[in-house]
TIZAVEX-308504 format. One line per 10 residues: their letters; for each residue x, y, z of C-alpha. Coordinates in Angstrom, 1 decimal. Example, Ala and Ser with C-alpha at 12.3 -4.5 7.8 and 13.67 -1.06 7.14 Angstrom:
% TIZAVEX-308504
AS> 12.3 -4.5 7.8 ~ 13.7 -1.1 7.1 $
% end
This chain:
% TIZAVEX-308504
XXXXXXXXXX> 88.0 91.3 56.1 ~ 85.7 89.9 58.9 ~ 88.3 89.4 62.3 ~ 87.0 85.6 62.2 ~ 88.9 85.6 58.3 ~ 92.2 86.1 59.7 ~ 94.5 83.0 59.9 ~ 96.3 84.2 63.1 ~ 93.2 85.3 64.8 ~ 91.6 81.6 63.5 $
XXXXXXXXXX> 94.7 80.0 64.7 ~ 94.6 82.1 68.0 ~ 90.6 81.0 68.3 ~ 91.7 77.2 69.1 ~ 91.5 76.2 64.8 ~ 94.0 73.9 63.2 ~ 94.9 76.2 60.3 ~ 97.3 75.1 57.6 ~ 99.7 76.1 56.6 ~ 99.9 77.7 59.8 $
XXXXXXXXXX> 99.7 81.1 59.9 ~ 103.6 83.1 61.1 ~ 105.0 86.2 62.2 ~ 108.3 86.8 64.4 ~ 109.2 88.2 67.9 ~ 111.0 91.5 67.4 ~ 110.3 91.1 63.6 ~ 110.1 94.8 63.7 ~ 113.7 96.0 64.3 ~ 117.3 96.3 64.1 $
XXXXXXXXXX> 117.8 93.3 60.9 ~ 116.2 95.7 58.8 ~ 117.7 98.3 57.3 ~ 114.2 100.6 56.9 ~ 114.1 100.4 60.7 ~ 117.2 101.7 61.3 ~ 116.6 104.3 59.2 ~ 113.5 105.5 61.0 ~ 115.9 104.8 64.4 ~ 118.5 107.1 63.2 $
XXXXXXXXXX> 115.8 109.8 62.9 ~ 113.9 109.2 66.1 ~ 117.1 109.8 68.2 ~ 116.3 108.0 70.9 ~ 114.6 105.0 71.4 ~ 111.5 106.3 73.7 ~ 111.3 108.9 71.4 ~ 110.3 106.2 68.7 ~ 108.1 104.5 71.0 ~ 106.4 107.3 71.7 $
XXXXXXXXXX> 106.0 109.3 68.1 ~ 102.9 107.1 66.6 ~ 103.7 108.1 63.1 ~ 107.3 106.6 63.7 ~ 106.3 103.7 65.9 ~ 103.5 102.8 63.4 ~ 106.1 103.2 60.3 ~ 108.3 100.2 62.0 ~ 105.6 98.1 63.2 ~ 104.3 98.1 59.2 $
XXXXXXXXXX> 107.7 97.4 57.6 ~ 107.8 93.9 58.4 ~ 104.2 93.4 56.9 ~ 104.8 95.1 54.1 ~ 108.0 92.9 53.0 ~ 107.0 89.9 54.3 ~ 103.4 90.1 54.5 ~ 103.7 88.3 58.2 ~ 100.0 87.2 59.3 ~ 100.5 89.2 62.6 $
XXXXXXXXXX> 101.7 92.8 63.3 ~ 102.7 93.4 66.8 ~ 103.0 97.1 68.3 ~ 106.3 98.3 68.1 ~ 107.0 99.7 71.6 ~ 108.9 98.2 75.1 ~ 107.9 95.7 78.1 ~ 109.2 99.0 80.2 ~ 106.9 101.6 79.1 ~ 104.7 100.7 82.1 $
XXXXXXXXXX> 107.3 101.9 84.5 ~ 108.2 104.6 82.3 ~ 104.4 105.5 82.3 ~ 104.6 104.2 86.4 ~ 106.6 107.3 86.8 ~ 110.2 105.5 87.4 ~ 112.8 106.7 85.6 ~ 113.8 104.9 82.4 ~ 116.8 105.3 79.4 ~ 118.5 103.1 77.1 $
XXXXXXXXXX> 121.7 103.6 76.8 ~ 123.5 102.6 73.7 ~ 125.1 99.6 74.1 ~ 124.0 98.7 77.8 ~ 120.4 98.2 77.5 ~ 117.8 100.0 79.6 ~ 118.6 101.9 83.0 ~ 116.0 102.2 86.0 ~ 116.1 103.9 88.8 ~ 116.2 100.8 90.8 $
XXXXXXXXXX> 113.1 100.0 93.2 ~ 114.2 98.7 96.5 ~ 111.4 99.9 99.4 ~ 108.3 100.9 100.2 ~ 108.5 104.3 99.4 ~ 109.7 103.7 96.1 ~ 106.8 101.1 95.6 ~ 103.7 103.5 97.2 ~ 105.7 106.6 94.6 ~ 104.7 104.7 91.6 $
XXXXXXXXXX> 101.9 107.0 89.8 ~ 99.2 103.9 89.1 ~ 96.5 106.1 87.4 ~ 98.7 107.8 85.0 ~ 99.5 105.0 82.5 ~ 96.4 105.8 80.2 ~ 97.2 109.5 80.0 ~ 101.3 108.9 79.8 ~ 100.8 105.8 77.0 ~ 98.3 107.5 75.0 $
XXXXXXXXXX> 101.0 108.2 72.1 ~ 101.1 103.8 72.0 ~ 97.6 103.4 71.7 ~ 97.9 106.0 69.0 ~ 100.5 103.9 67.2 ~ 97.9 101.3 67.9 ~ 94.7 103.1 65.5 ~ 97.4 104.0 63.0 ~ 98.3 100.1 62.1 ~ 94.9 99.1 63.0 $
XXXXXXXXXX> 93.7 101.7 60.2 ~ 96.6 101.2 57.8 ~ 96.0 97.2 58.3 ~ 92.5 97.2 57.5 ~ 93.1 99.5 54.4 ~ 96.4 97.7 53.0 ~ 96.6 94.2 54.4 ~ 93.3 92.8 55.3 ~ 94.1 89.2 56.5 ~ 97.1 90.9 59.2 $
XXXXXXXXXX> 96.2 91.2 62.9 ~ 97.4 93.7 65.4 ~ 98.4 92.3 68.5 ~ 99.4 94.4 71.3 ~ 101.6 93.3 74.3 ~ 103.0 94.1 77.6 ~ 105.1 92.6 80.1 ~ 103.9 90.2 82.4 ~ 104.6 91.5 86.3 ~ 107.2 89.1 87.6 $
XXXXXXXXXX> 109.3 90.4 84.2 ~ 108.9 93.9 84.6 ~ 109.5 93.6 88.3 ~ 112.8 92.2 87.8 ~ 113.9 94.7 85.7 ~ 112.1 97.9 88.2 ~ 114.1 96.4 91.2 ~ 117.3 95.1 89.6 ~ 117.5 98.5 87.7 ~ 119.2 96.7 84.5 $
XXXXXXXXXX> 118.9 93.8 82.6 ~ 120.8 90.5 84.4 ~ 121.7 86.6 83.9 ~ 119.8 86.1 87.3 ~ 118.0 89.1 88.6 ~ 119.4 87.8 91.7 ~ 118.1 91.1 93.8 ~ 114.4 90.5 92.5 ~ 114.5 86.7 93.8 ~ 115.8 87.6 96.9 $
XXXXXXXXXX> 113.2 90.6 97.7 ~ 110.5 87.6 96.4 ~ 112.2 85.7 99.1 ~ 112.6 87.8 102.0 ~ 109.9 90.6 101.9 ~ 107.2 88.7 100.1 ~ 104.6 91.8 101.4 ~ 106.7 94.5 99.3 ~ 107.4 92.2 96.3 ~ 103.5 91.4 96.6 $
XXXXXXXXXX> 102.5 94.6 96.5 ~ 104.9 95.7 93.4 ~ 103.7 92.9 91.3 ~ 100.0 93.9 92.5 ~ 100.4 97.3 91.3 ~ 101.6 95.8 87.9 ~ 99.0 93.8 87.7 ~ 96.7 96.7 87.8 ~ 98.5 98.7 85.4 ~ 99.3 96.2 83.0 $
XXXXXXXXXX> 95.8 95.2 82.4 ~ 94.3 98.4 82.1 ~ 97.4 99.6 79.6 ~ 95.9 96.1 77.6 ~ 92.2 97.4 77.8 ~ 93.2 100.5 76.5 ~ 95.4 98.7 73.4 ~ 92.4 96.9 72.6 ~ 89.8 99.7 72.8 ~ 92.6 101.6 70.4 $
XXXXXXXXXX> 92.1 98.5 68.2 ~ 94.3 95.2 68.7 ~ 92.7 92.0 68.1 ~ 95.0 90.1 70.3 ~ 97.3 90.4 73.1 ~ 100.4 88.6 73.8 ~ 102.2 88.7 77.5 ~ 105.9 88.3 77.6 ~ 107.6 86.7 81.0 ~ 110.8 86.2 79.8 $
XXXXXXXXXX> 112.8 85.4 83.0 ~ 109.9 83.7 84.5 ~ 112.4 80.4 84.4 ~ 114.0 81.5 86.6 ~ 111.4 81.1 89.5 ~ 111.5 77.1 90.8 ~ 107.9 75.8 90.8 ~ 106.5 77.2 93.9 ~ 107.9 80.7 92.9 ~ 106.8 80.2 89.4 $
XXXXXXXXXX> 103.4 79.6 90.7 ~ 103.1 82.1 93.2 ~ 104.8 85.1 90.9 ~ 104.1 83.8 87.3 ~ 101.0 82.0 87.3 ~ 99.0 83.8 89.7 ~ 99.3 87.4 88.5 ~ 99.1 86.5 84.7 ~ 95.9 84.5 86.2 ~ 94.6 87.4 87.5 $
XXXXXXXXXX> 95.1 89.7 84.6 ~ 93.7 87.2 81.9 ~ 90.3 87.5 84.0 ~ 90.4 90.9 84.0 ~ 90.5 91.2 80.3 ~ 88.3 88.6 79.6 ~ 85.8 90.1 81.8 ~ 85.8 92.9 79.4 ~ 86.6 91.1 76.4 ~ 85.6 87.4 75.9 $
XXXXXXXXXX> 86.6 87.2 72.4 ~ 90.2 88.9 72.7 ~ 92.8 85.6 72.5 ~ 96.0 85.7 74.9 ~ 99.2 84.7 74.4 ~ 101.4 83.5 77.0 ~ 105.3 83.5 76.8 ~ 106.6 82.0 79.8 ~ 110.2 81.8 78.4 ~ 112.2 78.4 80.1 $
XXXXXXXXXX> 108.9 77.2 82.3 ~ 110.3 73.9 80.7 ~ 107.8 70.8 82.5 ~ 105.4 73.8 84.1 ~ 104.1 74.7 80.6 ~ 101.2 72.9 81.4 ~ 100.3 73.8 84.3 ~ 100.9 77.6 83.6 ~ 98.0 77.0 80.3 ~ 95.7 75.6 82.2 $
XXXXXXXXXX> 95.7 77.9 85.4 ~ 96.5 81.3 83.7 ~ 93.5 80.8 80.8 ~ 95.5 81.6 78.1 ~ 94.4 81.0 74.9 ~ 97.8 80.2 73.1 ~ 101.1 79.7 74.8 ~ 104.4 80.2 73.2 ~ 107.3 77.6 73.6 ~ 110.9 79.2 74.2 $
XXXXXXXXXX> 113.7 77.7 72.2 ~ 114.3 74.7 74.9 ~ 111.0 73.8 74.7 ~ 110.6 70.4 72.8 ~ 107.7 71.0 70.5 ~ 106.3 67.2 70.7 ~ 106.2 67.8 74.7 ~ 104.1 71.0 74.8 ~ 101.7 69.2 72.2 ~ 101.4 66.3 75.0 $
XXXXXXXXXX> 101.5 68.8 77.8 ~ 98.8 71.5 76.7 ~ 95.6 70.8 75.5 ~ 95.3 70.0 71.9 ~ 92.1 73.2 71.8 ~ 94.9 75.3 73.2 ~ 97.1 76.7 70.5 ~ 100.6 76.9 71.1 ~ 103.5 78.7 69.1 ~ 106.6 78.9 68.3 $
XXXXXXXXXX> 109.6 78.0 68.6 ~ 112.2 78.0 66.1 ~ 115.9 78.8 67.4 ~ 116.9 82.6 66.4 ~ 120.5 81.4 65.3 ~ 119.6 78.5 62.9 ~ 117.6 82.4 61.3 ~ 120.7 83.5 60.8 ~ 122.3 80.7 59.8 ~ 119.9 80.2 56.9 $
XXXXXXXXXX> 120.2 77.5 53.9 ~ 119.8 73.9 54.7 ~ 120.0 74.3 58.2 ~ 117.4 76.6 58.7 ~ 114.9 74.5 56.2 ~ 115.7 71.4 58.6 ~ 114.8 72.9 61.4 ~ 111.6 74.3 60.0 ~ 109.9 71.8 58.5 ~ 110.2 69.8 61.9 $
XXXXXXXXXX> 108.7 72.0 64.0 ~ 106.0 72.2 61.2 ~ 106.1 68.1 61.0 ~ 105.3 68.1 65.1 ~ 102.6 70.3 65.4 ~ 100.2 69.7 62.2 ~ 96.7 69.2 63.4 ~ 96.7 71.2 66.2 ~ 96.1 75.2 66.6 ~ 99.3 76.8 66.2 $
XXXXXXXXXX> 101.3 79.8 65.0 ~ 104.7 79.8 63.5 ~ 106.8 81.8 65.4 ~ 110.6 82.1 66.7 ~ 111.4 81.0 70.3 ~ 113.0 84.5 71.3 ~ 113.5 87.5 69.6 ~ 114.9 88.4 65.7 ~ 119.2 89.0 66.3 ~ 120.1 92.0 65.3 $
XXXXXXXXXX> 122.6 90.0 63.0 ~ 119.9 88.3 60.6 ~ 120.3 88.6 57.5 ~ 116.8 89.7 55.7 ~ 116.8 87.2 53.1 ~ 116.7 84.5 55.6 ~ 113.6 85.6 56.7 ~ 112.2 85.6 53.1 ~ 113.2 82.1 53.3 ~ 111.3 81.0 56.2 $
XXXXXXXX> 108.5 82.5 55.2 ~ 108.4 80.0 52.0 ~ 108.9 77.5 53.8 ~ 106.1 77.7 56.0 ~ 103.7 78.7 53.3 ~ 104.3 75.8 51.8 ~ 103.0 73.7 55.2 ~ 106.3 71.6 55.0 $
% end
């Protein structure tokens, strides 16, 4: 099928496709009982990120049962440190562990060329969907991701996940040069770990800033905006056609402005985000996506048809893709997912 076929790529391109076309943050994962299966084997989660047949398997499971219009790469915002050279693991239970990055030394010891050669088992995950895609399930689109700097950052200086990532705002605060240069290097790494995704075969990108609300505007600006600015050139340099998605999770009244400055071609609303607001806020050739609350998932039933069919009710006639406003819980029952997909086939 010709790229321009696909609903999600259509939908991605600035057209108002109905019913819109849907897949699901973390659709690939720990609700389904395939996955965990292919976890249990893998051992360890790098391990699985980093095995392409493996990786590949769980990024196609989803697709296969649901026949979601997207597939996005299984694999972790923090394989760019890992591939940065800082020491990464997920421990069971806690979430990941970093070596946490506090100083200059730490900064200049980050390895910048070695993401292609240390990620090269991710963009082999990538031609494995993109082939198995093309063969099985024409109308799906790979999209590939990474981590938008300020995100990663926090997690490379904090050294675990955190309400606040209190240390990261405070280095942003007092040693603006060191933070600057951190989220410079990112930058640089980040788009060229994209490049390589798409040369391996996505046909979109997504960038996730999931603690970029915590930044107030002039921060948000400065760390959010500006880099994912910078890295949305880059790629479209090199690849005019290749739509974006933005996730600036909780940018709340700054959604706006973050569209417009960072040249993204879709932006996704976070569960907060009042879908009749973005549609007012963004520009109605700029698709937007989202947002639909992971709990009322798992909830299911009435509830979870409610929900749905407003979201669907508030952005007909505008680009957009159906999508959660945070990740899958690991709690959600499967068949509630068969049920939103119905529903959203059906347009509301």
């Amino acid at each position: 099928m010709d790229a321009l076929e696909k609903p999600l790529l259509r939908a991605l391109s600035g057209e108002a496709v109905w019913p819109p076309p849907m897949w699901l943050m973390r659709q690939a994962g720990r609700y389904l009982p395939e996955y965990r299966e292919v976890r249990a084997e893998a051992g360890g989660f790098i391990k699985l990120c980093t095995t392409p047949e493996m990786a590949a398997e769980v990024t196609l499971q989803p697709i296969r049962r649901y026949g979601m219009d997207g597939a996005i790469l299984f694999s972790d915002i923090l394989m760019v440190p890992w591939a940065l050279g800082q020491p990464l693991r997920f421990a069971e239970g806690e979430g990941p562990q970093l070596e946490p990055l506090r100083d200059l030394a730490a900064v200049n010891a980050l390895e910048v060329g070695a993401v292609r050669e240390r990620c090269a088992p991710i963009f082999e995950t990538v031609r494995l969907v993109r082939a198995a895609l093309d063969a099985q399930h024409p109308r799906t689109a790979l999209i590939g991701f990474a981590g938008s700097p300020f995100t990663v950052a926090c997690y490379m200086v904090e050294g675990h996940g955190s309400r606040d990532f209190a240390t990261t705002r405070q280095m942003a605060y007092a040693d603006p040069a060191l933070f600057g240069k951190l989220i410079r290097t990112l930058v640089e790494s980040t788009t060229d770990y994209l490049l390589a995704q798409v040369e391996a075969g996505a046909e979109a990108l997504m960038l996730f800033d999931s603690w970029a609300g915590l930044l107030p505007p002039a921060q948000f600006r400065r760390w959010v905006i500006e880099p994912t600015a910078t890295i949305v050139r880059s790629l479209k340099r090199l690849h005019p056609s290749i739509p974006i998605i933005g996730f600036p999770r909780l940018a709340g009244p700054l959604i706006g402005e973050y569209t417009l400055r960072t040249g993204v071609n879709t932006v996704a609303m976070d569960t907060s985000m009042d879908p009749r607001f973005a549609a007012t806020a963004v520009a109605p050739t700029v698709g937007l996506q989202g947002n639909l609350d992971p709990l009322v998932l798992i909830a299911g039933g009435a509830a979870l048809e409610l929900e749905a069919r407003q979201i669907l009710a508030a952005m007909r006639g505008r680009p957009f893709v159906f999508n959660l406003g945070h990740g899958i819980e690991k709690v959600t029952p499967p068949e509630h997912v068969a049920q939103l997909v119905r529903i959203v086939r059906t347009g509301g």
